[in-house]
Backbone as CSV, one residue per row, in Angstrom:
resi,resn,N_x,N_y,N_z,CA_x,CA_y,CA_z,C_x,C_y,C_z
1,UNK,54.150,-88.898,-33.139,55.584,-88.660,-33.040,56.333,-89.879,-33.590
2,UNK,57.076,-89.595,-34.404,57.941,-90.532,-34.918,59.321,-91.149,-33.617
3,UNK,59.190,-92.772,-34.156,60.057,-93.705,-33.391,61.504,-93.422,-33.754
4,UNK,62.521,-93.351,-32.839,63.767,-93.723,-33.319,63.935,-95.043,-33.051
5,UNK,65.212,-95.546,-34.391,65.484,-96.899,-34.212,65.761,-97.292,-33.243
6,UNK,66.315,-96.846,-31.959,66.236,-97.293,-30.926,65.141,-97.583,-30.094
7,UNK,64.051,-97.094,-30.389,62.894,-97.370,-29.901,62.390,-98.531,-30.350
8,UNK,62.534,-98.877,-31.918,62.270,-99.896,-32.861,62.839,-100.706,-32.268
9,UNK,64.331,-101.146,-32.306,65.162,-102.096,-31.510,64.643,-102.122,-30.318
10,UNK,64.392,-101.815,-29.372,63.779,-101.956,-28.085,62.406,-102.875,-27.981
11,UNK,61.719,-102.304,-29.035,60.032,-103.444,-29.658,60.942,-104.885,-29.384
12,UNK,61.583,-104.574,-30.725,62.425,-105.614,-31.566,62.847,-106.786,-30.524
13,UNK,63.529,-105.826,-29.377,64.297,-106.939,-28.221,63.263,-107.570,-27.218
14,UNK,62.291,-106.611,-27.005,61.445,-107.326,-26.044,60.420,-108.436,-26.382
15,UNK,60.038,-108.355,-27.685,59.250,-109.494,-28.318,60.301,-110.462,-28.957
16,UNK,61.054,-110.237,-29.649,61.479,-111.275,-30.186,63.161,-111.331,-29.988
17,UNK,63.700,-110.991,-28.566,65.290,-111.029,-28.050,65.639,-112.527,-28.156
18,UNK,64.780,-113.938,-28.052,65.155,-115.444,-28.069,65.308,-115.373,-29.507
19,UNK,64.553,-114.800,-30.569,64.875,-115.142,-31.192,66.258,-114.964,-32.117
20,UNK,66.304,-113.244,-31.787,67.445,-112.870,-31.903,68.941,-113.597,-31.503
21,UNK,68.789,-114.146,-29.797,69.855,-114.716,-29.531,69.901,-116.257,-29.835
22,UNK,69.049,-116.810,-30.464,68.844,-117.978,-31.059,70.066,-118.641,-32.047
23,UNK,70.745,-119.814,-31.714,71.756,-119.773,-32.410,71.100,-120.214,-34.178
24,UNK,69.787,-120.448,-34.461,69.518,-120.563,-36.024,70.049,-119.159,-36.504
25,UNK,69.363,-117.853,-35.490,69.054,-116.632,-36.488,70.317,-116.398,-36.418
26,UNK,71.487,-116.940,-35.116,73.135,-115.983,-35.614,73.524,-117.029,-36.594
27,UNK,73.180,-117.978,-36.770,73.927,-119.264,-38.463,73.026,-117.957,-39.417
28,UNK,72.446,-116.959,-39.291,71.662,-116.687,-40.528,72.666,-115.309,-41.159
29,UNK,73.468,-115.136,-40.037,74.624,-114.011,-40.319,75.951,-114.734,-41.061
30,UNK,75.694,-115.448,-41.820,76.639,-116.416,-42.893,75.981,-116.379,-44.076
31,UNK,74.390,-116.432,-44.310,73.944,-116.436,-45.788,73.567,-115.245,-46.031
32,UNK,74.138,-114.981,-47.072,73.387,-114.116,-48.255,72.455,-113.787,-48.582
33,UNK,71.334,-112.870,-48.112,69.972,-112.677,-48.522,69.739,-111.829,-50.015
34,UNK,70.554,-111.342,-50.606,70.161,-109.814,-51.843,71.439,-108.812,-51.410
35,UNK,71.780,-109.052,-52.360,73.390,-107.839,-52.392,74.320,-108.219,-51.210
36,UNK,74.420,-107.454,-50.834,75.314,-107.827,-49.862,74.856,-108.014,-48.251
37,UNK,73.654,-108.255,-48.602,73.071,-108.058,-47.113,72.753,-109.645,-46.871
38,UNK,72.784,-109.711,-45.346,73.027,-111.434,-44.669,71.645,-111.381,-44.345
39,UNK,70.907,-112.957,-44.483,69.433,-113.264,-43.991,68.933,-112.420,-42.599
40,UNK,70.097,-112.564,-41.642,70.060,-112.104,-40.474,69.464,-110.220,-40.581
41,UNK,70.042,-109.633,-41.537,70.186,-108.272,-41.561,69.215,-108.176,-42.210
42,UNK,68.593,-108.553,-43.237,67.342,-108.798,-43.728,66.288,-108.451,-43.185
43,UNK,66.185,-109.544,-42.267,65.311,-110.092,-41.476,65.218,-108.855,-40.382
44,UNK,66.206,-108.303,-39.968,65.836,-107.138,-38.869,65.939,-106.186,-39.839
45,UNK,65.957,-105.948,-40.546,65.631,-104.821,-41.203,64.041,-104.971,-41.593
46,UNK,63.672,-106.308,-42.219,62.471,-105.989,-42.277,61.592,-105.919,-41.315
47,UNK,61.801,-106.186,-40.032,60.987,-105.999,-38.948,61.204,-104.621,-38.626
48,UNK,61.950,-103.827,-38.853,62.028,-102.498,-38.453,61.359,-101.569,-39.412
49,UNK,60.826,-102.488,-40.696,59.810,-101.516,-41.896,58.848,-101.615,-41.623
50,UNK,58.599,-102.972,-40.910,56.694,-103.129,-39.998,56.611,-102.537,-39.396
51,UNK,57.243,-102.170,-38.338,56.945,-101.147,-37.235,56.658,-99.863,-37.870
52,UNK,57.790,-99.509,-38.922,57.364,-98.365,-39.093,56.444,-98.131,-40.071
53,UNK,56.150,-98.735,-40.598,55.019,-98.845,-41.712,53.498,-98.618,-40.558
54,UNK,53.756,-100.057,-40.031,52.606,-99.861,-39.126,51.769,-98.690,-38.522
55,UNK,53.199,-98.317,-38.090,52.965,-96.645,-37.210,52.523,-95.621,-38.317
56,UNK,53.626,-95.449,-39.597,53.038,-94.585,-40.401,51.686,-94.309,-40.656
57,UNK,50.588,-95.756,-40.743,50.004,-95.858,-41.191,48.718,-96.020,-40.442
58,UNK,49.192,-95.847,-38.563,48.515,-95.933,-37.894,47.394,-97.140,-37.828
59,UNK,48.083,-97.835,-38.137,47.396,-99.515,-38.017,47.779,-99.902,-36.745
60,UNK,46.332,-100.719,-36.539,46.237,-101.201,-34.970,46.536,-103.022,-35.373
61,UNK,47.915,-103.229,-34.999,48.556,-104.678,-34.969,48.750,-105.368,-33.565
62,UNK,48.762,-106.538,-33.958,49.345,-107.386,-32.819,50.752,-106.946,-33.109
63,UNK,51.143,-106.292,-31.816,52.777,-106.006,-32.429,53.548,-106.942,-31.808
64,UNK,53.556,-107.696,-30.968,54.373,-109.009,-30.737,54.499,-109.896,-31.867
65,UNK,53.174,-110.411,-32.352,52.990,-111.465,-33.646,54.021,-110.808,-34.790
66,UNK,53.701,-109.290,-34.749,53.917,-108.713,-36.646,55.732,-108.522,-35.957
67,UNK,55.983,-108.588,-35.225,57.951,-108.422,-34.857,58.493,-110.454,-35.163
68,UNK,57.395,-110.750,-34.429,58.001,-112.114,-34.145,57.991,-113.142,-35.814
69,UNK,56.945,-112.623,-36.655,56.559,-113.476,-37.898,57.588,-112.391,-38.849
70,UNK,57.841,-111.281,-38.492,59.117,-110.651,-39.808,60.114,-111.391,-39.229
71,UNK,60.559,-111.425,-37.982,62.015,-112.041,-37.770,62.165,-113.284,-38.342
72,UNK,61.433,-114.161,-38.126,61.017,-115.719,-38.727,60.716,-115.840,-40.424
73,UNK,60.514,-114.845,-41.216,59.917,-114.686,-42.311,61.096,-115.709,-43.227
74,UNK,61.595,-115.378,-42.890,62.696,-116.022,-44.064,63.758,-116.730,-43.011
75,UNK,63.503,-117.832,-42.175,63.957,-118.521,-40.965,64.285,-120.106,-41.831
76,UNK,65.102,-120.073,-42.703,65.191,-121.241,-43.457,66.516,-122.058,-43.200
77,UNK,67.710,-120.982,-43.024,68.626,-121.451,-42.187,69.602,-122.628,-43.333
78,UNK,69.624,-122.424,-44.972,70.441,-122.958,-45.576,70.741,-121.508,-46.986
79,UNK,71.441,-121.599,-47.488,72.095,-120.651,-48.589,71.114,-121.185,-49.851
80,UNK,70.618,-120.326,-50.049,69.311,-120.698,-50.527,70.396,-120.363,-52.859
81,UNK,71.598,-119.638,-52.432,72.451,-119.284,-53.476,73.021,-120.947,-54.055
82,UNK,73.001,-122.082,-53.104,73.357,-123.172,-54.078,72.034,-124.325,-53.930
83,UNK,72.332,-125.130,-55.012,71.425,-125.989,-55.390,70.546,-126.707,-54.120
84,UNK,69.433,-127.002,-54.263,68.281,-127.306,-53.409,67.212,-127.629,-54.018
85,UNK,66.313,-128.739,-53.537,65.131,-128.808,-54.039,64.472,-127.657,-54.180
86,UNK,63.842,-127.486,-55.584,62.436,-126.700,-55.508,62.895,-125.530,-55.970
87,UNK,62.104,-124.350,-56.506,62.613,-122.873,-56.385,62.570,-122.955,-55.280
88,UNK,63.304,-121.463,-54.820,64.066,-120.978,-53.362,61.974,-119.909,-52.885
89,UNK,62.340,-119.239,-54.434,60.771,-118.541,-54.011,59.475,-119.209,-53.494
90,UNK,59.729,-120.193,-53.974,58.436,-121.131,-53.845,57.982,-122.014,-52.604
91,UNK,59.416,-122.532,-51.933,59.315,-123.327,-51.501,60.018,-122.837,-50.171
92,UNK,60.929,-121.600,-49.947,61.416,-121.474,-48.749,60.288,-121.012,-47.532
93,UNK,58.476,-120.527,-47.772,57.995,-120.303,-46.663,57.676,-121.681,-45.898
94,UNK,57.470,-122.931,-46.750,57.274,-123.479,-46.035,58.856,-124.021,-44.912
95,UNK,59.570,-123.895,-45.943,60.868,-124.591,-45.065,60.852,-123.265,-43.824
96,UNK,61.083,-121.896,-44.075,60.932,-121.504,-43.149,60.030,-121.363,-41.831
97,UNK,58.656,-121.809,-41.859,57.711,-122.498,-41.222,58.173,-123.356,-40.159
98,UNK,58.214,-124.353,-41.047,58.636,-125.736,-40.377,60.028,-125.046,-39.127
99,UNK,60.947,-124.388,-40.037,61.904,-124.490,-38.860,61.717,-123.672,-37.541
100,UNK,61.039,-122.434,-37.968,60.141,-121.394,-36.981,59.589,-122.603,-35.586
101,UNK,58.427,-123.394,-36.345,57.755,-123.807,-35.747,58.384,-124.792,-34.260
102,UNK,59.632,-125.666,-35.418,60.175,-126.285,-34.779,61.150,-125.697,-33.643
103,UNK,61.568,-124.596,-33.745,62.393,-123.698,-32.717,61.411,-122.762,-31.251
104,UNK,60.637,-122.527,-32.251,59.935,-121.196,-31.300,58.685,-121.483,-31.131
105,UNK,58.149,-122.136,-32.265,56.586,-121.866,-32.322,55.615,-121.097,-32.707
106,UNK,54.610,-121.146,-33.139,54.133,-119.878,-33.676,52.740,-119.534,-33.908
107,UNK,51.816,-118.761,-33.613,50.783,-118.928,-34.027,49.639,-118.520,-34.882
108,UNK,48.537,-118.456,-35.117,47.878,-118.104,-36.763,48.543,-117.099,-37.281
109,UNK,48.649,-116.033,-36.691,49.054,-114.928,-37.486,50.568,-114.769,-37.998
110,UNK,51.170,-115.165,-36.909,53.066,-115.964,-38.002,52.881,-116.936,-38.414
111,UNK,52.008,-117.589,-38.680,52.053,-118.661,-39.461,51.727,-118.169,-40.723
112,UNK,50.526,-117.496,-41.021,50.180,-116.642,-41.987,51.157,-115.455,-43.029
113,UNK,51.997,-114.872,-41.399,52.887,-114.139,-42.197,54.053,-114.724,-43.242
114,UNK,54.409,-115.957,-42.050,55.329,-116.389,-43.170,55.171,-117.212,-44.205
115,UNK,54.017,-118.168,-44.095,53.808,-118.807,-45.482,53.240,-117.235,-46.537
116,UNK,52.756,-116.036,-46.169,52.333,-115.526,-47.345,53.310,-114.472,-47.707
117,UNK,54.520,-114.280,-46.962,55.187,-113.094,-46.994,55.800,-113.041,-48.448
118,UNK,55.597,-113.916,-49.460,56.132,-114.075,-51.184,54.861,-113.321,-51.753
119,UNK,53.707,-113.037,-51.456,52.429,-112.875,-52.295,52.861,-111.559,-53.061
120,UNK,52.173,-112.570,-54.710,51.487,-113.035,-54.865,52.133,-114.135,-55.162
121,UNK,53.275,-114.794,-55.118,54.029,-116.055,-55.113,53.506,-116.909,-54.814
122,UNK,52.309,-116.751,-53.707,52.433,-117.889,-52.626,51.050,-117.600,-51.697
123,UNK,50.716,-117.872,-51.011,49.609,-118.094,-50.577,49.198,-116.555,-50.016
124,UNK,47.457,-116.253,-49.907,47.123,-114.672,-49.439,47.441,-114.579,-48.274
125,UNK,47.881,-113.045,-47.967,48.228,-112.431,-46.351,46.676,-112.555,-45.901
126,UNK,46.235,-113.155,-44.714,44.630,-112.997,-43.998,44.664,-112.112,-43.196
127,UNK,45.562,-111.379,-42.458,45.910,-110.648,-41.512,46.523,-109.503,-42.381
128,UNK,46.804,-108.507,-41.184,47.112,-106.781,-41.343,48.431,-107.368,-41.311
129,UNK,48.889,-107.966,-40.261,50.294,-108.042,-40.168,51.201,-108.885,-40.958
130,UNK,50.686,-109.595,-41.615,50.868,-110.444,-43.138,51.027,-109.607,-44.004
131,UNK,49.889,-108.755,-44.292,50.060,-107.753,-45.341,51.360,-106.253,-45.410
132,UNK,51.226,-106.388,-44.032,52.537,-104.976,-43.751,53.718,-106.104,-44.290
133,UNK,53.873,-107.112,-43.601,55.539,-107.795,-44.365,55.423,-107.844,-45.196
134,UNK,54.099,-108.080,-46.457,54.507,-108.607,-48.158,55.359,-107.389,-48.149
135,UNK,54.464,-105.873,-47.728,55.278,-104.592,-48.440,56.647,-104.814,-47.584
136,UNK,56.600,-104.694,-46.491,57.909,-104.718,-46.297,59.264,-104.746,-46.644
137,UNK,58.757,-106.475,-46.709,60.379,-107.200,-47.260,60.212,-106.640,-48.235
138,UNK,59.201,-106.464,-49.443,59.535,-106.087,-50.819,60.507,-104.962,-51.245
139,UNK,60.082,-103.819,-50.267,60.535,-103.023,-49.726,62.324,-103.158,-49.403
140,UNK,62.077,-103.696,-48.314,63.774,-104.185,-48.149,64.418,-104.983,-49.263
141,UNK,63.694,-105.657,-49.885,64.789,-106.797,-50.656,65.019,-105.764,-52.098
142,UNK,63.924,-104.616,-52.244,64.571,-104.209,-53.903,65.738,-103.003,-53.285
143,UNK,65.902,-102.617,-52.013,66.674,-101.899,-51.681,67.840,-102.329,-51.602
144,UNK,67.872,-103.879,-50.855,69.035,-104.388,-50.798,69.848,-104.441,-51.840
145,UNK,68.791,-105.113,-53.057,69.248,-105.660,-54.200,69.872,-104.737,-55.276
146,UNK,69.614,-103.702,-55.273,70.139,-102.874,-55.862,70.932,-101.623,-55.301
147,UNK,70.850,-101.441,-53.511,71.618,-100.953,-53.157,72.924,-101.633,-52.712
148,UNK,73.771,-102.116,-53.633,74.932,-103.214,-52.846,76.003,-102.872,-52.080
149,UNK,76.490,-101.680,-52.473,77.680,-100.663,-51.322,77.497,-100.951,-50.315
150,UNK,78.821,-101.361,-49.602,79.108,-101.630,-48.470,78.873,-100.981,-47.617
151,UNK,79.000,-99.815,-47.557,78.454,-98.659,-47.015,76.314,-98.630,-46.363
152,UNK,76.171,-99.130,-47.419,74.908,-99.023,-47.146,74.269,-100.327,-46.440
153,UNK,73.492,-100.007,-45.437,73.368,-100.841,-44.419,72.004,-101.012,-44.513
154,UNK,71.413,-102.645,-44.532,70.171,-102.376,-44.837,69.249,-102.143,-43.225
155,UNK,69.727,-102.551,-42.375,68.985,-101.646,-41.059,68.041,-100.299,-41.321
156,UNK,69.148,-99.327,-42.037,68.582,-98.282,-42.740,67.325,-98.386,-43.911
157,UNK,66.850,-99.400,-43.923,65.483,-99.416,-44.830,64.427,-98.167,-44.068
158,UNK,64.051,-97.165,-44.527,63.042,-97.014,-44.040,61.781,-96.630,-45.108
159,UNK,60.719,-95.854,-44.153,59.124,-95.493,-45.190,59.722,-94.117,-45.746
């Protein structure tokens, strides 16, 4: 039986609600992730394509880890749109890492997700739940990116 997003949001709140109310992830409702969509919206959107990917696909996940390493995936917490060391592709899992780590903490398997969530950019997914975010976000970010209407909300990503 298929989840409603409210069911999703409910995952969403019970594993990862600190992070949600975390004042990094509300600074993340100021940057720009792809069209018009904010890191913040991103970021729960792509945790709401794991779940459902997951489920589609009837994969057996750590579902705490695979909610808690999409929310964190892109946890970098600067506008990645002006100048900065490094490419933004290249170099934001680790910045996002570091700041994860430094806030929340995290372990093999978000650590994994988020340094590999660029692949093949960037280092291999070792885990299932690594591998559901590469598709994921990919997922979300070509939707975002080319769906830019205001109207369209990327929450609404789905399989």
């Amino acid at each position: 039986m298929k989840k409603t997003a409210t069911e999703y949001m409910a995952t969403i709140e019970e594993y990862g609600g600190d992070i949600l109310a975390s004042d990094g992830m509300r600074s993340e409702k100021q940057f720009v992730q792809h069209g018009g969509t904010t890191t913040y919206s991103h970021s729960l959107a792509v945790t709401v394509m794991c779940l459902r990917i997951a489920a589609a696909l009837h994969l057996k996940m750590h579902e705490r880890e695979l909610v808690r390493g999409a929310l964190l995936h892109d946890y970098c917490l600067y506008d990645w749109h002006k100048p900065h060391k490094g490419l933004h592709a290249f170099t934001h899992p680790k910045i996002a890492l570091e700041n994860a780590s430094r806030d929340f903490g995290v372990g093999k398997i978000e650590r994994n997700m988020i340094l590999s969530h660029m692949f093949p950019l960037g280092r291999f997914p070792r885990f299932r739940e690594s591998a559901v975010l590469c598709l994921a976000d990919k997922v979300c970010a070509v939707r975002e990116t080319f769906h830019r209407k205001k109207s369209q909300k990327s929450e609404q990503c789905e399989v």
